[in-house]
C-alpha positions in Angstrom: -63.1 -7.1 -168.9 -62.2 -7.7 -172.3 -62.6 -11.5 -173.9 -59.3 -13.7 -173.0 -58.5 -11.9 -170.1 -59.0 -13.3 -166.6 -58.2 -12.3 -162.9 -57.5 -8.6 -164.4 -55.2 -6.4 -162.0 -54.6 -2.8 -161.8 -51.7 -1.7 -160.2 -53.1 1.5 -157.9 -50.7 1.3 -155.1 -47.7 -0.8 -153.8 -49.2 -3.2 -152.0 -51.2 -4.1 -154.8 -49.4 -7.0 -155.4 -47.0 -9.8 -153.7 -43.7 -10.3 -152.7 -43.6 -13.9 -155.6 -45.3 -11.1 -158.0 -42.1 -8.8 -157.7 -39.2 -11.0 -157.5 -40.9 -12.4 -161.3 -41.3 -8.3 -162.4 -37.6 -7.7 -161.6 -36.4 -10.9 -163.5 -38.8 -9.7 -166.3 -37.4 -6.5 -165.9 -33.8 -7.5 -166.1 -34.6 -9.4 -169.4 -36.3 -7.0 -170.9 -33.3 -4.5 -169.7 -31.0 -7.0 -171.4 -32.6 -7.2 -174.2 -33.2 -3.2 -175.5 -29.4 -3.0 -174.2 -28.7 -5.9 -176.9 -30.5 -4.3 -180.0 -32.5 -7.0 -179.7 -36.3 -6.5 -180.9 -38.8 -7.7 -178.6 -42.3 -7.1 -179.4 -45.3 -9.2 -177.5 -47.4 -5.6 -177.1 -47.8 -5.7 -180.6 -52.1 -4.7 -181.1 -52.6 -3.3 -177.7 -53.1 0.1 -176.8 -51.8 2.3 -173.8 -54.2 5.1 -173.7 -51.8 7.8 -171.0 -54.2 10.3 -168.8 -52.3 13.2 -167.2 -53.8 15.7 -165.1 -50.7 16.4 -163.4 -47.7 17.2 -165.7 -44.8 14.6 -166.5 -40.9 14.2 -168.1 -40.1 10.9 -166.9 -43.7 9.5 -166.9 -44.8 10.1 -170.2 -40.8 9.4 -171.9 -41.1 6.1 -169.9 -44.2 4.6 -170.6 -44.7 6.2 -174.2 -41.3 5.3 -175.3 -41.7 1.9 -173.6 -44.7 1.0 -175.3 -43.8 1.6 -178.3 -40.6 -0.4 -177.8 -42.7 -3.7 -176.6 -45.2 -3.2 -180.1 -47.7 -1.6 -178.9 -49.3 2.0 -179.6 -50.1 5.1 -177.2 -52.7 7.6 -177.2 -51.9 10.4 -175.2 -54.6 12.4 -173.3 -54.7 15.6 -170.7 -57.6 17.7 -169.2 -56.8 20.1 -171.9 -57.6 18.1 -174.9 -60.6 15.7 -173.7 -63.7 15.6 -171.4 -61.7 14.8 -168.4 -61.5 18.6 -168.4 -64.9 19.5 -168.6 -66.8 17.6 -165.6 -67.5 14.5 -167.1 -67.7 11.8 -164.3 -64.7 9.9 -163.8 -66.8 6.9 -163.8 -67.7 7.8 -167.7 -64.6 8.2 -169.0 -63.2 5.1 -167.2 -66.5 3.0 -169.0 -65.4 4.5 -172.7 -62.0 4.8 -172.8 -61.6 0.9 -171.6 -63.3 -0.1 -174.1 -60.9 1.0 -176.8 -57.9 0.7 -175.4 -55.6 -2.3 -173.4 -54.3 -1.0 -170.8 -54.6 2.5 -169.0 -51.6 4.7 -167.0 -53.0 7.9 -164.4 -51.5 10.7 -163.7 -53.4 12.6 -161.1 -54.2 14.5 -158.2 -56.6 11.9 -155.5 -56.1 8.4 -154.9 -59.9 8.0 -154.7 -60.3 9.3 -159.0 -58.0 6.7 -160.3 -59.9 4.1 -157.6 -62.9 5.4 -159.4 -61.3 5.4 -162.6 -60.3 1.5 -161.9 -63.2 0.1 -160.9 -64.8 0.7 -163.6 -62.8 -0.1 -166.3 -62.7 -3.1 -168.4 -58.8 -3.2 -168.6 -56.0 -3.1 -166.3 -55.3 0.9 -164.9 -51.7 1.8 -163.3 -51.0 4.4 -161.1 -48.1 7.0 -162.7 -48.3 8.9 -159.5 -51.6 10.3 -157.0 -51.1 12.4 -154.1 -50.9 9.6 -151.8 -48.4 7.0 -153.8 -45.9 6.5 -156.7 -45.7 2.8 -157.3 -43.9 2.9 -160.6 -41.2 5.0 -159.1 -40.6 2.8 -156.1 -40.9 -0.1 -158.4 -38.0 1.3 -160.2 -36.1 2.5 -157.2 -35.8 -1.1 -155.6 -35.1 -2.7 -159.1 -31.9 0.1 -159.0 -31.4 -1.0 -155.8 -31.2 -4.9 -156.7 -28.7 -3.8 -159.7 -26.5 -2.0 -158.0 -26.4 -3.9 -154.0 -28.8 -6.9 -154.4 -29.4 -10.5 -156.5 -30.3 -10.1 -159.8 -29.7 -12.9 -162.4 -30.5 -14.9 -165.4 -31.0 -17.4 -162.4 -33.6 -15.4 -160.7 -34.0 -12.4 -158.1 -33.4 -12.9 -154.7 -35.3 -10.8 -152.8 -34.0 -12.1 -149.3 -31.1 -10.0 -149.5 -33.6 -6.9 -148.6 -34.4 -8.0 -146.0 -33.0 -6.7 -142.8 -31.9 -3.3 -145.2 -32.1 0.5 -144.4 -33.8 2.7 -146.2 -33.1 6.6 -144.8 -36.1 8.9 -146.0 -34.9 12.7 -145.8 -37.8 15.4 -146.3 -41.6 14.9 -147.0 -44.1 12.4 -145.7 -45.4 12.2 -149.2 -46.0 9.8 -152.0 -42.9 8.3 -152.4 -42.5 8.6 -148.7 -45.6 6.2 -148.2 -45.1 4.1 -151.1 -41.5 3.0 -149.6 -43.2 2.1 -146.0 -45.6 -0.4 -148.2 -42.8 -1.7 -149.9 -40.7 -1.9 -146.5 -43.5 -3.9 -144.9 -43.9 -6.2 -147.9 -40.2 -7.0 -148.9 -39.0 -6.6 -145.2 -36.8 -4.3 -144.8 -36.9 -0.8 -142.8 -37.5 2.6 -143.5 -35.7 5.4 -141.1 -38.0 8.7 -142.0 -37.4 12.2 -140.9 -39.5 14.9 -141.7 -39.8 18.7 -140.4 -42.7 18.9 -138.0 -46.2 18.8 -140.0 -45.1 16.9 -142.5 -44.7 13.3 -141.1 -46.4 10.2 -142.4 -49.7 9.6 -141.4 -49.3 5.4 -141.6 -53.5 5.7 -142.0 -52.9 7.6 -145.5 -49.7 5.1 -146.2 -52.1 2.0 -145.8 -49.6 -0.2 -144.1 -50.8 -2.7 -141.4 -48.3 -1.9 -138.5 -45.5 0.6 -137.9 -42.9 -1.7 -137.6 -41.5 -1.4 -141.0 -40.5 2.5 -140.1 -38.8 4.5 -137.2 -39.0 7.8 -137.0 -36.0 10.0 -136.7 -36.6 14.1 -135.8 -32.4 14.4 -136.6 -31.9 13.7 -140.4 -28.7 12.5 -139.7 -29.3 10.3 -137.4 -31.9 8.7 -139.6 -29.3 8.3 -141.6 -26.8 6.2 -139.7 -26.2 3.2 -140.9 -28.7 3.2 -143.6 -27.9 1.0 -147.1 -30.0 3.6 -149.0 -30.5 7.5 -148.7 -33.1 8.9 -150.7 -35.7 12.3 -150.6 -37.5 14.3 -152.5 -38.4 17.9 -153.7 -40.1 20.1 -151.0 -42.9 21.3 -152.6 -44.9 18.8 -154.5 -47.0 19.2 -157.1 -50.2 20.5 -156.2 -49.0 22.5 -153.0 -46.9 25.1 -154.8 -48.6 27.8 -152.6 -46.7 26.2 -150.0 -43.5 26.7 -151.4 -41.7 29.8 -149.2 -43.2 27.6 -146.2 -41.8 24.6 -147.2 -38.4 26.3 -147.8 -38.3 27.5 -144.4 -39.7 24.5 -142.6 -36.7 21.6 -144.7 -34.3 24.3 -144.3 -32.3 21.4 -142.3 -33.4 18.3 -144.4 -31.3 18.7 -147.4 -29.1 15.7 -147.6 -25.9 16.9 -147.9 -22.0 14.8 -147.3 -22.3 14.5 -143.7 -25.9 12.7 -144.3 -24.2 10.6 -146.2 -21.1 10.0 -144.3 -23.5 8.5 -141.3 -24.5 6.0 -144.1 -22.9 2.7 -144.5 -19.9 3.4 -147.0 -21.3 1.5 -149.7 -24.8 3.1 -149.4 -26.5 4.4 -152.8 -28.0 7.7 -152.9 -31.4 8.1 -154.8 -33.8 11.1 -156.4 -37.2 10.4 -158.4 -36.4 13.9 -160.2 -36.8 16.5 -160.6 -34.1 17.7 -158.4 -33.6 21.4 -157.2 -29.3 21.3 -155.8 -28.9 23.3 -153.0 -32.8 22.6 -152.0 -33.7 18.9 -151.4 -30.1 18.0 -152.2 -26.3 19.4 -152.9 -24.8 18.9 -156.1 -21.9 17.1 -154.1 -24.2 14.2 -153.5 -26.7 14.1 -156.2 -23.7 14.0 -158.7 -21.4 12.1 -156.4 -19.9 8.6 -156.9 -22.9 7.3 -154.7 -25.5 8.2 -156.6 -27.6 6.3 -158.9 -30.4 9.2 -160.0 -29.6 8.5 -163.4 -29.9 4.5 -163.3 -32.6 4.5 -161.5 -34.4 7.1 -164.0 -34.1 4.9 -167.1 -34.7 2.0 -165.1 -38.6 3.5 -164.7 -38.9 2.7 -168.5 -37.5 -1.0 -167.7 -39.7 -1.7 -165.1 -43.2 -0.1 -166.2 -42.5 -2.6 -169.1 -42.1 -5.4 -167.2 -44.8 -4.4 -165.5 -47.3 -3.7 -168.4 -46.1 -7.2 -170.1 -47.4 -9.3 -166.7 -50.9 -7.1 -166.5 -51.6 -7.9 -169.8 -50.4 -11.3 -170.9 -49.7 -12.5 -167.5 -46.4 -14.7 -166.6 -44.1 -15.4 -169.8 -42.9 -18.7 -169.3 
């Protein structure tokens, strides 16, 4: 742990932190929005460093974090497997004990939950998750912060995050990542997730980490999960890391692409949602994912907004 610094988090997984701790990262985030929207320069990164580790290749990732760091003051090194030790077998435990010691802050990209646990604990500075097999906290962080734009409370006078509660969220496709990451934000914020997956492919609530399976229901009609639902969102359906399972996959989700009539079993006002890449005519039609109901493209840049936020609280705490 570096001198100043006390009570050092990491962010590794959703439930990583509280309810109280997002309502204050989406009012952060909504300044900070406010702000770069303004032309206004705001710097308080200024002398840290980012150091960005991807094993698993990114768009939105790297744009958002590089671009936002450099934005808040602060510089980014960039590394990959190809271009340091993490490459060539050196324990993850090794890296984690150098780079932290010349660098602030630390974003993962990478295949196991358990490296970037490894990574974490033993680092000297904070570590975020850009995305494991097993969660995408950033992205979900983003996703409800859309969410609260669009449908929700969100305010110079604060966030309200009681107006989730009692919400549907309709998951169409994989029991992945993002797929697990929503049911610990569902059981933390309080609202529900309807999930429907092609057989083999559910959530496994064990893997997900969440206490008790009353934040989900599971739906085997897509549709049906659909009904009613303030939010429809999925995913692509093959994954990075299981592209040998692609003609499998195809076959299998034939029936989970959300499509009008998914959407039409949704509550009229419901938003539509894509972490992107998408693949139209897969996952999703072209009808819907460039429709009037969707916010793919807010909900994008709003990754940038967010991860800002988000870096601002792990390193200099609450601001105010």
């Amino acid at each position: 742990m570096k001198p100043g610094m006390s009570l050092m988090k990491h962010y590794l997984q959703f439930k990583d932190l509280r309810a109280e701790e997002y309502a204050y990262l989406f009012e952060r985030a909504r300044n900070i929005k406010t702000r770069f929207k303004n032309y206004e320069k705001y710097t308080p990164l200024v002398d840290r460093t980012l150091a960005m580790i991807f094993e698993k290749a990114s768009t939105r990732t790297r744009v958002s974090f590089e671009a936002g760091m450099y934005q808040m003051g602060g510089s980014v090194v960039h590394l990959t497997t190809g271009d340091s030790q993490l490459g060539r077998s050196e324990p993850v435990e090794d890296s984690a004990r150098v780079i932290s010691r010349m660098v602030d802050i630390v974003m993962i990209r990478t295949y196991e939950q358990t490296k970037i646990e490894q990574f974490a604990a033993h680092s000297r500075v904070p570590v975020i998750n850009g995305l494991t097999n097993e969660f995408h906290p950033c992205q979900i962080l983003a996703d409800l912060y859309t969410w609260l734009e669009h449908r929700g409370t969100l305010s110079a006078a604060g966030v309200d995050l009681s107006c989730l509660k009692g919400r549907v969220v309709a998951w169409v496709g994989d029991g992945n990542n993002m797929a697990n990451t929503w049911l610990q934000a569902a059981e933390i914020l309080g609202f529900t997730v309807h999930v429907s997956t092609p057989g083999g492919y559910e959530v496994d609530p064990v893997v997900a980490g969440i206490a008790s399976s009353d934040c989900y229901k599971v739906f085997d009609d897509p549709r049906e999960a659909c009904r009613g639902a303030d939010l429809v969102t999925t995913d692509v359906w093959t994954s990075m890391g299981y592209e040998a399972e692609n003609e499998a996959r195809k076959k299998a989700f034939a029936l989970w692409c959300v499509d009008a009539a998914m959407m039409a079993a949704a509550k009229p006002d419901a938003l539509f949602m894509h972490c992107l890449p998408a693949h139209r005519g897969e996952e999703v039609t072209a009808d819907v994912i460039d429709g009037p109901q969707s916010v793919v493209w807010d909900e994008a840049e709003n990754r940038m907004h967010v991860q800002k936020a988000l870096m601002e609280y792990l390193l200099l705490g609450r601001i105010g």
